[in-house]
PDB file of N, CA, C, O and CB in Angstrom:
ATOM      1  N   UNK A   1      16.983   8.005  -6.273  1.00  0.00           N
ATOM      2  CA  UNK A   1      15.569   7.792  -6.457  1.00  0.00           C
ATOM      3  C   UNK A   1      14.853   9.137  -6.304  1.00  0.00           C
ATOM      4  O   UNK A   1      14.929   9.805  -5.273  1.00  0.00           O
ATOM      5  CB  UNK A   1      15.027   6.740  -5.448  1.00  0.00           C
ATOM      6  N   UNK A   2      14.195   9.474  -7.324  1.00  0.00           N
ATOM      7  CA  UNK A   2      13.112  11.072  -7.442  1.00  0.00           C
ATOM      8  C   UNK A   2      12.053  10.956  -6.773  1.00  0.00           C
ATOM      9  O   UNK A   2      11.238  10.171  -7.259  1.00  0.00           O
ATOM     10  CB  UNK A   2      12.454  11.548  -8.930  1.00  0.00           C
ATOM     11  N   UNK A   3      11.750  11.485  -5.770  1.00  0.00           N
ATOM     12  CA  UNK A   3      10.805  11.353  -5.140  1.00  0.00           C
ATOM     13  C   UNK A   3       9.928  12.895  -5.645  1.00  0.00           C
ATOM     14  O   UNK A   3      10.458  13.918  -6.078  1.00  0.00           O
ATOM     15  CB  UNK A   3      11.270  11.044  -3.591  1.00  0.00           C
ATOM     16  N   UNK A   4       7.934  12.547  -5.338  1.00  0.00           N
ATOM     17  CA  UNK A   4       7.582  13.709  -5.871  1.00  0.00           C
ATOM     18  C   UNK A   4       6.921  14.452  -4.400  1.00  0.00           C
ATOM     19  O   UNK A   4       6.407  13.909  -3.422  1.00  0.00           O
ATOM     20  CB  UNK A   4       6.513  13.460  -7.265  1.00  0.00           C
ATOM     21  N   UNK A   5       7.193  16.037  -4.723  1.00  0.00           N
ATOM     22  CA  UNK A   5       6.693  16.459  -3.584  1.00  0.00           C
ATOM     23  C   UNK A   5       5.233  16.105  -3.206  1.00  0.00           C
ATOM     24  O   UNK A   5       4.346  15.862  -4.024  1.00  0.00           O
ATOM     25  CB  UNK A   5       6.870  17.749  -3.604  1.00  0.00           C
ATOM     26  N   UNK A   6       5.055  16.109  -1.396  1.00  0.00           N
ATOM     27  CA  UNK A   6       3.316  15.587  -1.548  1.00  0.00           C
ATOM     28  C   UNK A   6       2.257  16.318  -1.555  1.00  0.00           C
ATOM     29  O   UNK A   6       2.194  17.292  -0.804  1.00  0.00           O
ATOM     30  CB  UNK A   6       2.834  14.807  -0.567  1.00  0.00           C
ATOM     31  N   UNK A   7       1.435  16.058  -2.228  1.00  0.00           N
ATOM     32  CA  UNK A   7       0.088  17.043  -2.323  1.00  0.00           C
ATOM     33  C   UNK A   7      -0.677  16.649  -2.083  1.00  0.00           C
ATOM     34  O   UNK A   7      -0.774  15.562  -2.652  1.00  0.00           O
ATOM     35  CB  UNK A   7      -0.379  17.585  -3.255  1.00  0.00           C
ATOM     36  N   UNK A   8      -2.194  17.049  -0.926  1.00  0.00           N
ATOM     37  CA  UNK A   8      -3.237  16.524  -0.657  1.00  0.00           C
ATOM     38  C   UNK A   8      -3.715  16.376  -2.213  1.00  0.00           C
ATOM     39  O   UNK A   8      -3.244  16.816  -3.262  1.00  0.00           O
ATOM     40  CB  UNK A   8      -4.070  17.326   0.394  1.00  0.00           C
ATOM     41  N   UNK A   9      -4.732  15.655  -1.943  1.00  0.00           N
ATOM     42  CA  UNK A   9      -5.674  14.810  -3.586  1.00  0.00           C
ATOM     43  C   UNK A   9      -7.221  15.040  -2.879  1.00  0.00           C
ATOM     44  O   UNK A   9      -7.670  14.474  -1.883  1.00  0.00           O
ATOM     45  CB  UNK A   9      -5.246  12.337  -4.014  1.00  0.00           C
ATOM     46  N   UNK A  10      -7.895  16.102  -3.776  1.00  0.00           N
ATOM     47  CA  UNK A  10      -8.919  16.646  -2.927  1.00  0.00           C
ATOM     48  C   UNK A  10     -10.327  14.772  -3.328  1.00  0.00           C
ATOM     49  O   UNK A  10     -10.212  13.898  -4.187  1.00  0.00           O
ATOM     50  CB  UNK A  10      -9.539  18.905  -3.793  1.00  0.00           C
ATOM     51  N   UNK A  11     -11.365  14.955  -2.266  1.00  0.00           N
ATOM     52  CA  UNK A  11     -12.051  14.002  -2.489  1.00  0.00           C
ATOM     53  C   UNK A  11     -13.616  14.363  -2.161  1.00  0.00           C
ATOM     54  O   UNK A  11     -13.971  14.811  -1.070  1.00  0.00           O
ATOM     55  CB  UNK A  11     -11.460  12.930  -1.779  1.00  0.00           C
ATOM     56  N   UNK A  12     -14.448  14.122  -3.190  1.00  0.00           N
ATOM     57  CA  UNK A  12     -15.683  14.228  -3.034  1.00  0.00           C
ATOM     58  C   UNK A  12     -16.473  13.295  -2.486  1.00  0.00           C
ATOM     59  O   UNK A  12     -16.479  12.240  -3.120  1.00  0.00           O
ATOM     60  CB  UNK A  12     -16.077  14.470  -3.962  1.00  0.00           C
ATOM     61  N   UNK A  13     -17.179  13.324  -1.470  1.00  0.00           N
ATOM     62  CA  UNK A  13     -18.046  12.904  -1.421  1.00  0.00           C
ATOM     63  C   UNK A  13     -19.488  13.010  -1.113  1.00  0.00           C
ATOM     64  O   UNK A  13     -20.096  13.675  -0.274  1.00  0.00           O
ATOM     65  CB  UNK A  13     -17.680  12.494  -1.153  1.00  0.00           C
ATOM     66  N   UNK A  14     -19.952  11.984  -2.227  1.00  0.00           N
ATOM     67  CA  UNK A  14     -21.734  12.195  -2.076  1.00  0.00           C
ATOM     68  C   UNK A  14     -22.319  11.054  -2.152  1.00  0.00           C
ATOM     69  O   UNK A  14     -21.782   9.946  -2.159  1.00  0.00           O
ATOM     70  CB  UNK A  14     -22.521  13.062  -3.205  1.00  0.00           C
ATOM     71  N   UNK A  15     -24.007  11.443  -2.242  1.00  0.00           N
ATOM     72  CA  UNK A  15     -24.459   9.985  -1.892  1.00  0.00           C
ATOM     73  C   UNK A  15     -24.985   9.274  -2.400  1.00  0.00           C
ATOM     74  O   UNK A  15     -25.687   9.903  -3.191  1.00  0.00           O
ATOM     75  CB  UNK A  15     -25.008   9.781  -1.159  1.00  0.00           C
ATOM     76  N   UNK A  16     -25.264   7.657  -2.578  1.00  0.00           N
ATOM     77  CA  UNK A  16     -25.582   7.279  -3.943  1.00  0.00           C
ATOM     78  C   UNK A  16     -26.859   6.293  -3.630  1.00  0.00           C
ATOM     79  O   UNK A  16     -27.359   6.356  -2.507  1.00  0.00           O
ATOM     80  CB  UNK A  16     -24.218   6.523  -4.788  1.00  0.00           C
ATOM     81  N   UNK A  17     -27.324   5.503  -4.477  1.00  0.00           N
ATOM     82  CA  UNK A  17     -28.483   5.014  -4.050  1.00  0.00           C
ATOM     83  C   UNK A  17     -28.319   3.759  -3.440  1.00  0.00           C
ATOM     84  O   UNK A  17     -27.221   3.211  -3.531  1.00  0.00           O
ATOM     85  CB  UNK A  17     -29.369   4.962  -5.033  1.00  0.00           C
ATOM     86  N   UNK A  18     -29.372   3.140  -2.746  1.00  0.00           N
ATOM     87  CA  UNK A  18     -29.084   1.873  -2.285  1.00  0.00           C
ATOM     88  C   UNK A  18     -29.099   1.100  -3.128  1.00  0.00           C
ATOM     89  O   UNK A  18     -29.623   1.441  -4.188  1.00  0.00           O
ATOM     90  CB  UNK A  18     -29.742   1.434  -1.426  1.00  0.00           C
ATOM     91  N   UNK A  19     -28.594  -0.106  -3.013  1.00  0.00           N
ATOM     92  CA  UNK A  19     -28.904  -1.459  -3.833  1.00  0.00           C
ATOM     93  C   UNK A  19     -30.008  -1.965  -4.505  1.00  0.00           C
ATOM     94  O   UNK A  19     -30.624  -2.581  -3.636  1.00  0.00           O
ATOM     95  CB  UNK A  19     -28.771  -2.360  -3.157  1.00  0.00           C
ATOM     96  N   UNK A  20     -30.558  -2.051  -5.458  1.00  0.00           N
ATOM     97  CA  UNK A  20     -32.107  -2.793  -5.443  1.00  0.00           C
ATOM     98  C   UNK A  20     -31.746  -3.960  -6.209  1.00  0.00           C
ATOM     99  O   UNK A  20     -30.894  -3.906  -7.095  1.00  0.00           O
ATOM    100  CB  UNK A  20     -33.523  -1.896  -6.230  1.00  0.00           C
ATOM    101  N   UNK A  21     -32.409  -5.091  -5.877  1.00  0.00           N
ATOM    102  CA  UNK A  21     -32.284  -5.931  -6.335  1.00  0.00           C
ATOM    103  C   UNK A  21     -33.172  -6.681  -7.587  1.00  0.00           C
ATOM    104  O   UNK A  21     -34.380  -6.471  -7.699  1.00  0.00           O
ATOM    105  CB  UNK A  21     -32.147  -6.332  -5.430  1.00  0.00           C
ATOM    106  N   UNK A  22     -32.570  -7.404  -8.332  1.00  0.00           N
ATOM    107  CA  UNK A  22     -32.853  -7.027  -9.828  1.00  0.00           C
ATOM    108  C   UNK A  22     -34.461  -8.184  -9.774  1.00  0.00           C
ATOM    109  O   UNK A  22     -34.579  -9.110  -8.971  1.00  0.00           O
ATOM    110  CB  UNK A  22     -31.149  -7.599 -11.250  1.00  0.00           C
ATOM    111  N   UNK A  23     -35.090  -7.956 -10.399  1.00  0.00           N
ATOM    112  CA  UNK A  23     -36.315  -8.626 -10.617  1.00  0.00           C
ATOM    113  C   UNK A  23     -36.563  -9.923 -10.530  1.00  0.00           C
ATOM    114  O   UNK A  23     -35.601 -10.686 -10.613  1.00  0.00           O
ATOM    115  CB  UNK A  23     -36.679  -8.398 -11.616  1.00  0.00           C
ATOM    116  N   UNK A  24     -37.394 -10.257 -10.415  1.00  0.00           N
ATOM    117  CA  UNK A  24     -37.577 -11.857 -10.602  1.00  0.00           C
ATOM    118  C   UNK A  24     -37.433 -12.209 -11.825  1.00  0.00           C
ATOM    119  O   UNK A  24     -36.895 -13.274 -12.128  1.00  0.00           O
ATOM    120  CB  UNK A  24     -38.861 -12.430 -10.219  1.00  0.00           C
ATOM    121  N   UNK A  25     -38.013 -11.145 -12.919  1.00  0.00           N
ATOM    122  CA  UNK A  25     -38.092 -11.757 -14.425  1.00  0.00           C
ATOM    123  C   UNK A  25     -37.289 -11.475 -14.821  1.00  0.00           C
ATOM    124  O   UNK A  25     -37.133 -12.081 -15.881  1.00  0.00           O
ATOM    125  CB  UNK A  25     -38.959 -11.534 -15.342  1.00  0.00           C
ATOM    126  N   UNK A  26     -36.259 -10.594 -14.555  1.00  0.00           N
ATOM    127  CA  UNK A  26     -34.861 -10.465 -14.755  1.00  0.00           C
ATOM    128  C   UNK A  26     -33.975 -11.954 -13.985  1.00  0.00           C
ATOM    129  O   UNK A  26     -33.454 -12.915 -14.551  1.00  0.00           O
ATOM    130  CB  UNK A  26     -34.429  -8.856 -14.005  1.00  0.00           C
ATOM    131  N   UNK A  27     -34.016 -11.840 -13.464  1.00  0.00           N
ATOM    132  CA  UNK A  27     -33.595 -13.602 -12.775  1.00  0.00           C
ATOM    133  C   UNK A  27     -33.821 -14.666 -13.133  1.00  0.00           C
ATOM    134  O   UNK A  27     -33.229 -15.720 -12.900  1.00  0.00           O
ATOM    135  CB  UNK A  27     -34.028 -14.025 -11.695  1.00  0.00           C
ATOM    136  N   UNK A  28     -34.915 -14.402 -13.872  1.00  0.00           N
ATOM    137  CA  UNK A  28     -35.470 -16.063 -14.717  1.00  0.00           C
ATOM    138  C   UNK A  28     -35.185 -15.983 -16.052  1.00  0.00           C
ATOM    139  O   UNK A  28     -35.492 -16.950 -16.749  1.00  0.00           O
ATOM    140  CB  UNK A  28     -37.271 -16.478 -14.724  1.00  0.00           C
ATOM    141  N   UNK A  29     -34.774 -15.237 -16.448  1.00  0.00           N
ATOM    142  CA  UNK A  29     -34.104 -14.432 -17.911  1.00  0.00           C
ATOM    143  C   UNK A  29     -32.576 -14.849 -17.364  1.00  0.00           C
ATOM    144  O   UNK A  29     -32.171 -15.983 -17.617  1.00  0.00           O
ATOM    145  CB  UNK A  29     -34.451 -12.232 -18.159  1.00  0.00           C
ATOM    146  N   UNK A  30     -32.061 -14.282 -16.904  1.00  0.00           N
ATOM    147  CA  UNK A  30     -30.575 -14.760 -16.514  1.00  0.00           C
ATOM    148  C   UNK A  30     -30.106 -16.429 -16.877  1.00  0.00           C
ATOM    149  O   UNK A  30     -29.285 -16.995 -17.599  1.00  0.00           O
ATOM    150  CB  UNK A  30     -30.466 -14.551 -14.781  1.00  0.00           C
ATOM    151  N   UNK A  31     -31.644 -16.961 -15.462  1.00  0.00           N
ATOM    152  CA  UNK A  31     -31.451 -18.645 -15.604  1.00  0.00           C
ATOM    153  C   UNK A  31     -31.473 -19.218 -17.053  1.00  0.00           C
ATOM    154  O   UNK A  31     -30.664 -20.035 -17.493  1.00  0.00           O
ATOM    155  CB  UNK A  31     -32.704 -19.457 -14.814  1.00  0.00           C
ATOM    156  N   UNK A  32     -32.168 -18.852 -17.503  1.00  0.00           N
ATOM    157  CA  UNK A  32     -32.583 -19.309 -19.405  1.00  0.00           C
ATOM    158  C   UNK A  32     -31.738 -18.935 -20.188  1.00  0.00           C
ATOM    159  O   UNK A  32     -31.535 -19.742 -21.095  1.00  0.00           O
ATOM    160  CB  UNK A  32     -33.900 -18.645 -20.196  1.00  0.00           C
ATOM    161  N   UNK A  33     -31.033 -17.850 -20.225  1.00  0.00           N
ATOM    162  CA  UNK A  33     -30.009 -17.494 -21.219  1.00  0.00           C
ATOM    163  C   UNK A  33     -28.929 -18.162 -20.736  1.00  0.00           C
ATOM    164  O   UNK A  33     -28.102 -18.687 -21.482  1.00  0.00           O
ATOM    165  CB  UNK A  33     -29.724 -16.016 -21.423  1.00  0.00           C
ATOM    166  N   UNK A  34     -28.844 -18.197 -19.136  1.00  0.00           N
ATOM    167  CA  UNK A  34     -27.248 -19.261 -19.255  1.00  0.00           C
ATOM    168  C   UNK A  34     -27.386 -20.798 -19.540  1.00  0.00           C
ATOM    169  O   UNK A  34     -26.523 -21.490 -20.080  1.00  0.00           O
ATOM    170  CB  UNK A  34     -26.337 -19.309 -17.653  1.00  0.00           C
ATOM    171  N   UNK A  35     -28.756 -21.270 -19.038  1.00  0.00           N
ATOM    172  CA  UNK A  35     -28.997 -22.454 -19.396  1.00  0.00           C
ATOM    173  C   UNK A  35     -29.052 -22.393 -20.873  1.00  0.00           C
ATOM    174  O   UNK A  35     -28.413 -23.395 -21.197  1.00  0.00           O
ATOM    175  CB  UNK A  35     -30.137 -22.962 -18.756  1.00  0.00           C
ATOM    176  N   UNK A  36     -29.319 -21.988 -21.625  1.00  0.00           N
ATOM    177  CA  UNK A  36     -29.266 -21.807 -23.061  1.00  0.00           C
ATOM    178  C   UNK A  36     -27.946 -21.849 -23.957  1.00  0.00           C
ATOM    179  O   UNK A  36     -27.774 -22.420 -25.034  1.00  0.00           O
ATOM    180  CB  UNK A  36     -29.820 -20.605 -23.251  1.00  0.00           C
ATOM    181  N   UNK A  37     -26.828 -20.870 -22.994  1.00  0.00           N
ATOM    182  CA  UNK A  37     -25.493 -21.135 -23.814  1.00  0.00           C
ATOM    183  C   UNK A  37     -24.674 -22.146 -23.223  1.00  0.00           C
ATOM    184  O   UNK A  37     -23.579 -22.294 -23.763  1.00  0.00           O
ATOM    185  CB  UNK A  37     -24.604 -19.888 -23.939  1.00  0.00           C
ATOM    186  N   UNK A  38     -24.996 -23.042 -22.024  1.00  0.00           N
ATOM    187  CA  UNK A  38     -24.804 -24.376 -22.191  1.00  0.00           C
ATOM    188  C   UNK A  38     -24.875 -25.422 -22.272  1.00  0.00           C
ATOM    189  O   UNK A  38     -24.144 -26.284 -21.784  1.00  0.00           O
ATOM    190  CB  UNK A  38     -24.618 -24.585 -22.069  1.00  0.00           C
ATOM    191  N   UNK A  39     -26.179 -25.561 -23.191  1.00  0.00           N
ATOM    192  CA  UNK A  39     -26.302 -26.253 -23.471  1.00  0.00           C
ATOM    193  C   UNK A  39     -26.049 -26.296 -24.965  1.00  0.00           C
ATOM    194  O   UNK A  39     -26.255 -27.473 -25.260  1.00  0.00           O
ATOM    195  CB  UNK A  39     -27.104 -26.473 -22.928  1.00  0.00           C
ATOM    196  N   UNK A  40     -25.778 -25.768 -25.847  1.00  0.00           N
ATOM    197  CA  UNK A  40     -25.201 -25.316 -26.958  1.00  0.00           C
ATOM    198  C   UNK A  40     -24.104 -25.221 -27.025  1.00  0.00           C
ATOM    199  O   UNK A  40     -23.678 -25.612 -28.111  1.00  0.00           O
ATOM    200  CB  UNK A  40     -25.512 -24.423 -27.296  1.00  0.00           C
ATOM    201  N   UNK A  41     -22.866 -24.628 -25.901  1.00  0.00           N
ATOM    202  CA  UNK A  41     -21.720 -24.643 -25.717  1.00  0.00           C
ATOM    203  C   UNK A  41     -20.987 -26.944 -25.361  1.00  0.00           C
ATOM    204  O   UNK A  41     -19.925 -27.565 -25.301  1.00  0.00           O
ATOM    205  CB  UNK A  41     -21.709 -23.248 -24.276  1.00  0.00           C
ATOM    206  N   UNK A  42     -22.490 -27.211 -25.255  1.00  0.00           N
ATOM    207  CA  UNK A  42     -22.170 -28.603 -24.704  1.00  0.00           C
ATOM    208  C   UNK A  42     -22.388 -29.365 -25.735  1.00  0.00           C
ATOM    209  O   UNK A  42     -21.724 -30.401 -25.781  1.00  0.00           O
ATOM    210  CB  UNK A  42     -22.951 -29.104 -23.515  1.00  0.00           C
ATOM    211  N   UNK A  43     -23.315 -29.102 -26.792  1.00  0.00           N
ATOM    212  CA  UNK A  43     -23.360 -29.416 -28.086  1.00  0.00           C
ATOM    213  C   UNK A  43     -22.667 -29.695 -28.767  1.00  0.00           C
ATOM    214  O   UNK A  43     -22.334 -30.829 -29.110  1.00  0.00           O
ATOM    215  CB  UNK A  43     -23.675 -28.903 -28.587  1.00  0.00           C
ATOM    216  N   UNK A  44     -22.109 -28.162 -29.290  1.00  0.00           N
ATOM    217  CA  UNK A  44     -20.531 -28.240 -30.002  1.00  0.00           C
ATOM    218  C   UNK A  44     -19.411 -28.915 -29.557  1.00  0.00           C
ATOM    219  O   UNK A  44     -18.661 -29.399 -30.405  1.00  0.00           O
ATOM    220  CB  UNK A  44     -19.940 -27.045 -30.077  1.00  0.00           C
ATOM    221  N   UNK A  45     -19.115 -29.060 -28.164  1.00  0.00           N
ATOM    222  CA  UNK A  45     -18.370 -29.952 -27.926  1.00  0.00           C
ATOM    223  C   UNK A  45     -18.549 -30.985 -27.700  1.00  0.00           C
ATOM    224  O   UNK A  45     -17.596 -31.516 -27.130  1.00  0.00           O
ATOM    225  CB  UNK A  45     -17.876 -29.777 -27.371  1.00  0.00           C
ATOM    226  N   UNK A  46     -19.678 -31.827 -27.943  1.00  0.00           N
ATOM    227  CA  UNK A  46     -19.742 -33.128 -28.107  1.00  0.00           C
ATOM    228  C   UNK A  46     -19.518 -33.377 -29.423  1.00  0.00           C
ATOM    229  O   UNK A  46     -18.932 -34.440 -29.634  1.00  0.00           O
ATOM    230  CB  UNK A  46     -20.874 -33.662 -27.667  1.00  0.00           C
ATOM    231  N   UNK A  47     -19.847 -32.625 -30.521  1.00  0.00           N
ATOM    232  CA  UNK A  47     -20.103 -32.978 -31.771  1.00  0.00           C
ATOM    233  C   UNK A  47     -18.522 -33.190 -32.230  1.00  0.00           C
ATOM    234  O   UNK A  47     -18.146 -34.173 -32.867  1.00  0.00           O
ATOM    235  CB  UNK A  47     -21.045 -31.844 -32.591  1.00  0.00           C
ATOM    236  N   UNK A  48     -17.572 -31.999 -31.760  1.00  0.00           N
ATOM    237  CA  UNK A  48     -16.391 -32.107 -31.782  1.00  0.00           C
ATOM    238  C   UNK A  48     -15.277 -33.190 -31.544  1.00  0.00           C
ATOM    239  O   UNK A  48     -14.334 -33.651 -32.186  1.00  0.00           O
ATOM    240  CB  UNK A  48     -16.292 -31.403 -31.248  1.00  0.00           C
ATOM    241  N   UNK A  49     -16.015 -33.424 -29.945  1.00  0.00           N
ATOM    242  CA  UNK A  49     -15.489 -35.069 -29.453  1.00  0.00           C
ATOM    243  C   UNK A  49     -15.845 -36.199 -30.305  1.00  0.00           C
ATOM    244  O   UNK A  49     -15.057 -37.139 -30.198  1.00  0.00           O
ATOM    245  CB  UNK A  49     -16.137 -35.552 -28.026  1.00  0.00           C
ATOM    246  N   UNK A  50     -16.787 -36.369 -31.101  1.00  0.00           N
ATOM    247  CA  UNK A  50     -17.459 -37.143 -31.627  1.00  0.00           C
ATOM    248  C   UNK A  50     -16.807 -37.351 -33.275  1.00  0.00           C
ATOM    249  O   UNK A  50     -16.824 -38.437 -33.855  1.00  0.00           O
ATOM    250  CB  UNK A  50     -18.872 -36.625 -31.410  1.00  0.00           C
ATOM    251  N   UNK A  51     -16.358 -36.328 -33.747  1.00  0.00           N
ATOM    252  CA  UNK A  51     -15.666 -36.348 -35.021  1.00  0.00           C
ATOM    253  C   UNK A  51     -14.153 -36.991 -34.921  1.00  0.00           C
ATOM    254  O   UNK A  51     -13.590 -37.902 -35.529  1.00  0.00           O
ATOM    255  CB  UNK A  51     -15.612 -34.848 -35.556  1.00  0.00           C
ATOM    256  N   UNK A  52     -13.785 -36.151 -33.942  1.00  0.00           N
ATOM    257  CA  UNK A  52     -11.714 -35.983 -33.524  1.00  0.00           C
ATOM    258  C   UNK A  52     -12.214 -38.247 -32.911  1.00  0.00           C
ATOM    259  O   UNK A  52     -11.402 -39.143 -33.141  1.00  0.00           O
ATOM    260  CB  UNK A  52     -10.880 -33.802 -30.935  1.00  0.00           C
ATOM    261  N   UNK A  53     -13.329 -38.466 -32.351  1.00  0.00           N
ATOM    262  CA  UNK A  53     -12.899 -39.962 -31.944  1.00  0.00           C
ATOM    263  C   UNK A  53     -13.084 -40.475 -33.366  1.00  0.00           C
ATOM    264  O   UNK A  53     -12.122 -41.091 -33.826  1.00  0.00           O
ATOM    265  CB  UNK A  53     -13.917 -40.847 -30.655  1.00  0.00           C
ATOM    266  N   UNK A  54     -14.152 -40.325 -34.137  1.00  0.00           N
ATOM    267  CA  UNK A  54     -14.560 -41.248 -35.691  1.00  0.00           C
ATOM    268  C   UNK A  54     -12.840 -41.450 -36.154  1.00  0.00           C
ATOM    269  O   UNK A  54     -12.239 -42.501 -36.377  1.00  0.00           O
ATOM    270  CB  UNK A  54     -15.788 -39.995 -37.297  1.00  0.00           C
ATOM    271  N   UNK A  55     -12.254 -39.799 -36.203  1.00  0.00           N
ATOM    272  CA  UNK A  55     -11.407 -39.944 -37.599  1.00  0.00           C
ATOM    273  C   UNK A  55     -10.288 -40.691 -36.437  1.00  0.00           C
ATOM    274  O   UNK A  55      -9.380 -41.108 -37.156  1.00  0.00           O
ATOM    275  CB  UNK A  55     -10.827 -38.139 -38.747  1.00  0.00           C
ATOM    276  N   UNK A  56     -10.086 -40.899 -35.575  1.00  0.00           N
ATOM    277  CA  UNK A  56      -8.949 -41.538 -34.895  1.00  0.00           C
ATOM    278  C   UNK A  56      -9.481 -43.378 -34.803  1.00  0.00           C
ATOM    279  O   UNK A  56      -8.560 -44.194 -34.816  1.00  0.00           O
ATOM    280  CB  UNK A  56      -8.710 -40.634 -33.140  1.00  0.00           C
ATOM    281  N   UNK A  57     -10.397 -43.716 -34.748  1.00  0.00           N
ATOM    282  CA  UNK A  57     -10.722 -44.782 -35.410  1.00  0.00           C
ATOM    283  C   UNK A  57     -10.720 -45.244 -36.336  1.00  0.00           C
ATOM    284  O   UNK A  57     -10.479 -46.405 -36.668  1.00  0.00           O
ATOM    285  CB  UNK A  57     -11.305 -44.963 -35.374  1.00  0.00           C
ATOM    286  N   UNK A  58     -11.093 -44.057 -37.080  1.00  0.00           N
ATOM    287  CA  UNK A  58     -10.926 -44.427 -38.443  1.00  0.00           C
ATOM    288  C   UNK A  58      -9.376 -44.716 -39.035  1.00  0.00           C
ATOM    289  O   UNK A  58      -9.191 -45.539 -39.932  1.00  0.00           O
ATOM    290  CB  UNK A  58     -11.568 -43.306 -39.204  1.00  0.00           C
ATOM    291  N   UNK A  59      -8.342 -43.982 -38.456  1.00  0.00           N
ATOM    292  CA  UNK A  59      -7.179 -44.216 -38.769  1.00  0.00           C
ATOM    293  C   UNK A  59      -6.564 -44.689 -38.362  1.00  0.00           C
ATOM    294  O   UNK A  59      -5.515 -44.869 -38.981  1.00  0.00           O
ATOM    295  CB  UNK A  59      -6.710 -43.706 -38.931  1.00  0.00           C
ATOM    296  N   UNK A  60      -6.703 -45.255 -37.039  1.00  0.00           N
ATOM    297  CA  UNK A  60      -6.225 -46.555 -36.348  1.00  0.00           C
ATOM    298  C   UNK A  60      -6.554 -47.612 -37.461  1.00  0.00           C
ATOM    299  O   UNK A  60      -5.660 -47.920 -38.249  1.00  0.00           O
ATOM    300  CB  UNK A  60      -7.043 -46.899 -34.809  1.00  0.00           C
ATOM    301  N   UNK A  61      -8.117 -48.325 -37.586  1.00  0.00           N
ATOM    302  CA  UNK A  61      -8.224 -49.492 -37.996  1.00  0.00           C
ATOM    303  C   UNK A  61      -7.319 -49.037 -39.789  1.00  0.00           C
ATOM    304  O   UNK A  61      -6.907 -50.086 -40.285  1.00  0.00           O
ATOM    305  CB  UNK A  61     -10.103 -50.073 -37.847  1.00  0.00           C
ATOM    306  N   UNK A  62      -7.090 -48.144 -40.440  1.00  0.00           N
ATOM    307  CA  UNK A  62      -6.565 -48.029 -41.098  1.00  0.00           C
ATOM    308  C   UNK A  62      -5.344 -48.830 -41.308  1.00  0.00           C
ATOM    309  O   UNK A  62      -5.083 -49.661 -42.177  1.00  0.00           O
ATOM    310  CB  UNK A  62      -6.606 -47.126 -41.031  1.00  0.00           C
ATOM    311  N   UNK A  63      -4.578 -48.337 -40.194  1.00  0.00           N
ATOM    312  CA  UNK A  63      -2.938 -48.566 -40.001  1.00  0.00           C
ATOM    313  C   UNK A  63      -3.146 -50.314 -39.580  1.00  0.00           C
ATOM    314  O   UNK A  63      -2.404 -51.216 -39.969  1.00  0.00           O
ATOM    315  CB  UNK A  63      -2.033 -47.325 -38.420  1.00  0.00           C
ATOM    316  N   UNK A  64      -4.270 -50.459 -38.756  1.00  0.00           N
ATOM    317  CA  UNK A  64      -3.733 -52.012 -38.836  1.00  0.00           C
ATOM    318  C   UNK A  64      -4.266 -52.799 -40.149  1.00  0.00           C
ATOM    319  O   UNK A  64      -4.021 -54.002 -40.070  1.00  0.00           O
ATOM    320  CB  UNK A  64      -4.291 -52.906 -37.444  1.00  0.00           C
ATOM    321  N   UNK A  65      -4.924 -52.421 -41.319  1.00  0.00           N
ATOM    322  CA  UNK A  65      -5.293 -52.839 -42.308  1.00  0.00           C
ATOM    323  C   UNK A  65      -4.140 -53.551 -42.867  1.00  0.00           C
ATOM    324  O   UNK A  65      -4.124 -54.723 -43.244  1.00  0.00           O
ATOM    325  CB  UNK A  65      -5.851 -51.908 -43.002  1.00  0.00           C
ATOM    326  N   UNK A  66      -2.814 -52.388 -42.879  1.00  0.00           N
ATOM    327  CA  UNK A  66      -1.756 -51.996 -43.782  1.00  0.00           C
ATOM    328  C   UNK A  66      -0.726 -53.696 -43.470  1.00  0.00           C
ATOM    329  O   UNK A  66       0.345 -53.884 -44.048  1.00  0.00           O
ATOM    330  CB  UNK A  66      -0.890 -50.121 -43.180  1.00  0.00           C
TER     331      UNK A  66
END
């Protein structure tokens, strides 16, 4: 097994700003855009559920036609 010789790893440090926390209207923008993509994301998948059940009804009562 190659082992590599060791070398300190130099490190900077400095200083950075505090935290601020993001706006209110930034926060109520957040709430609305996620409320927004799911309820659209909940859409499509109902509409989806709603087709995939028709055509499986539909081809059930089919088969017992036969």
């Amino acid at each position: 097994m190659l082992r590599r010789s060791w070398e300190p790893i130099g490190v900077a440090e400095t200083t950075t700003s505090l935290y601020k926390r993001p706006s209110l209207l930034r926060r109520l923008w957040a709430v609305v855009a996620s409320s927004g993509i799911a309820i659209v994301i909940g859409a499509v998948l109902a509409v989806v559920i709603a087709f995939g059940s028709a055509f499986l009804v539909i081809t059930l009562t089919d088969l017992l036609k036969q």
